[in-house]
Steps between C-alpha positions, in 0.01 A plus 500: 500500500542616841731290712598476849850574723615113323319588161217243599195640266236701704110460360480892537456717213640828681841588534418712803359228662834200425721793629290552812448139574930422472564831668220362809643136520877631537366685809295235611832259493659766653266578776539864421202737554311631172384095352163520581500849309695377179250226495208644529596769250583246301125337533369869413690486155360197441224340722571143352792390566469257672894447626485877611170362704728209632736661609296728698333216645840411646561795635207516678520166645874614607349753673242275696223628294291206417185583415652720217759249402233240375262756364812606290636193378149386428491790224812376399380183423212600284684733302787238461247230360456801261777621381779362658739226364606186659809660709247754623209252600755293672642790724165643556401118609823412737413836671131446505598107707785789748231738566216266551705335787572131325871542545599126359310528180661855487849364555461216220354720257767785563794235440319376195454873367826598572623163299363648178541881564768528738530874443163560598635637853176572676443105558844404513514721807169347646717201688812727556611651790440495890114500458495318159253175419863301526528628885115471551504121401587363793809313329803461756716588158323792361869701472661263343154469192560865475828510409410221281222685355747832403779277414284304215413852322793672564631490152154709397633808656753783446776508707376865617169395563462677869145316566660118429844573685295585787283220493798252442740647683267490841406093413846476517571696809222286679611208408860548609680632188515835690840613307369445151127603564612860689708574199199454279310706745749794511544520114075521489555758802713676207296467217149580708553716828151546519397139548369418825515158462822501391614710805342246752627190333892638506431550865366150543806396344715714732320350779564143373894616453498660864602836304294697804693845420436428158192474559414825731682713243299400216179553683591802629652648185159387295246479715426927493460455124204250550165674590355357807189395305718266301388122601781388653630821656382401863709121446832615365507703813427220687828292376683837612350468875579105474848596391505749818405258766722253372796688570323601872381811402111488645469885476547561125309162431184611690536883353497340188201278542287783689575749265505293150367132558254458742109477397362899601779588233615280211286461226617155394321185425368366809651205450823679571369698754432222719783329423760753573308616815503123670829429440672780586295555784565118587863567445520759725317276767703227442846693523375593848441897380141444572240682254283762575184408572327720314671437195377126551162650582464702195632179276251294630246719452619551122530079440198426640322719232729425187508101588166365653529164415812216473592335205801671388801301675769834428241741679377247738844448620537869584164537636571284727786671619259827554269252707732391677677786604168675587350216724249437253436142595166436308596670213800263459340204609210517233809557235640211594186303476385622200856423345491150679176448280632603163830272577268210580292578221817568257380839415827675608790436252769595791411221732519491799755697532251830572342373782846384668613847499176637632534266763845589585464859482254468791755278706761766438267732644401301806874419576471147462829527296482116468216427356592799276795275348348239498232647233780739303740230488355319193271759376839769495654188223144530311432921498595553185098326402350855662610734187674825558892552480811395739471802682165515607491132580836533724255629800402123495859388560595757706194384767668155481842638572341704814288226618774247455751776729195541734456150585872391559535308142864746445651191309207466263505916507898473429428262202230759354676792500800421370322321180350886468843683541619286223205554259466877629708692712321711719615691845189406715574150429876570578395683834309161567836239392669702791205526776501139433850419548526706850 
């Protein structure tokens, strides 16, 4: 019988094909270059397996390509009625509810997959990480279920297992157990250099620990190993430009961004794209470096193509920022409304918490500083509902802290940084403690 990475039994007949298949979904977990070959070599030795379909189906839906995505896991489903056992139609189900864009029913049906086959490490990833179905939820406490999650299945993996001390060790990080969680993350950054993922969540986790230098040097020592067509090649360079501004170097951080991060050259998700563009273009605005316009121009440009429409509170809430930034008034006022409607009409699982920082991002802009807090004040306590990591949501924060310097509030500002020095020691908010105190 063949057998998978956990010895899980595969419903293929070929050898070829089972070695393919675990040899594709390491480098999918990964995010290393050369998946979407292993898999669909691993199709070719034997068009019917269906998990070797699923997976590709992922991988094209981590790509952005949808259409494909559900034509592939649709295949996958037919040949798992087939052939497949109940482990298989379950994963080839839970992914079918991901791709087809009913995230809840995914989430439930991941946790109850992963309650019977734990190993099976293509859905127990589905609601890790920054991006996960946890972060996507809109629960306030989704680092805190994913450390939960890893913790309850820990005992089902090695101790050497580089793919699970990554994924536990950054839950951990996130969720302020940055100590133990980076020393999970460096001994998977032993066993697995050429993990990606792994890479990115150690430097989240240096980030959290306010290990900057740390940070820079293992970017800059791994990075020229990682071929620019690897996914998230465009935002690790992005945390090393983040890393640059924060201790006030705007050169390197827009060299890095124009030459490795913004849209006319990374080949990232889009998702990240946008993302990293707004708010480090925002930062830069908001630090009082002032971005170039043309970089705005050419992100807006970009965003308004990849994201038409509102509904996703993480990208809304950097959209914004774009709109904002670029004067795009009606754009961001038909955002708003539109997420207005699916708060009123409970379609948006983040609450209101979307449209506040729409809302505030265009006050920011407009200099009414004010009104600005006013907004960010409670929606800053409730950002965690919008998905995505500490890092990219400190942009959020950090337009409170400006806003609340801008409009005279230095006692509230006073308060806010030093409950970040404590949690994260970082020179731009050090540079701030004393501009405050002259």
């Amino acid at each position: 019988m063949n057998v998978d990475k956990y010895d899980l039994p595969l419903s293929t007949t070929s050898g070829r094909a089972a070695a393919l298949y675990r040899e594709g979904v390491d480098l999918m977990l990964s995010a290393w270059p050369g998946a979407a070959e292993r898999l669909s070599a691993a199709i070719d030795a034997d068009p019917e397996f269906a998990l070797a379909h699923a997976a590709r189906a992922r991988l094209y839906a981590g790509h952005g390509r949808s259409a494909e995505a559900r034509k592939e896991i649709k295949a996958a489903r037919g040949l798992a009625a087939r052939r497949g056992d109940e482990r298989e139609q379950s994963h080839v189900d839970v992914l079918a509810l991901a791709i087809g864009g009913r995230s809840p029913e995914a989430l439930d049906r991941a946790l109850e997959h992963a309650g019977l086959w734990p190993q099976d490490v293509l859905i127990l990833s589905l609601p890790l990480g920054a991006f996960g179905l946890f972060a996507f939820s809109g629960m306030a406490d989704h680092d805190q279920a994913r450390v939960d999650l890893c913790e309850r299945h820990a005992d089902r993996f090695a101790s050497d297992d580089w793919w699970f001390l990554a994924s536990r060790g950054w839950a951990l990080a996130e969720n302020g157990e940055v100590a133990r969680g980076r020393a999970m993350l460096e001994r998977s950054f032993e066993l697995r250099r050429e993990n990606a993922n792994g890479v990115h969540a150690l430097v989240h986790a240096m980030f959290e620990g306010g290990a900057g230098a740390d940070s820079d040097a293992l970017i800059e020592g791994w990075l020229p190993s990682y071929d620019r067509s690897g996914l998230l090649h465009g935002h690790i360079a992005w945390h090393a430009a983040i890393t640059a501004l924060d201790r006030g170097d705007v050169a390197n951080a827009l060299a890095i961004y124009e030459d490795k991060v913004r849209p006319s050259v990374s080949l990232g998700l889009p998702i990240n794209v946008v993302s990293d563009g707004a708010s480090l273009l925002w930062r830069l605005d908001a630090y009082g470096h002032g971005a170039p316009a043309d970089l705005w121009r050419e992100l807006a440009d970009y965003a308004r193509a990849a994201y038409p429409e509102a509904g996703h509170p993480f990208v809304d809430a950097h959209m914004s920022l774009v709109e904002a930034a670029t004067g795009d008034r009606d754009a961001l006022d038909r955002r708003i409304a539109a997420l207005d409607a699916m708060v009123d009409g409970n379609a948006l699982a983040a609450g209101p918490v979307a449209p506040a920082i729409c809302r505030a991002a265009l006050a920011f802009a407009t200099e009414d500083f004010a009104e600005c807090v006013r907004l960010l004040g409670p929606a800053a306590a409730d950002v965690a509902r919008i998905g995505g990591s500490g890092a990219q949501r400190e942009v959020i924060e950090d337009t409170l802290l400006v806003a609340l310097m801008r409009s005279g509030e230095t006692a509230r500002a006073r308060t806010l940084l030093d409950r970040r020095l404590h949690r994260r020691p970082s020179p731009r908010d050090e540079r701030w403690r004393v501009q405050l105190a002259a």
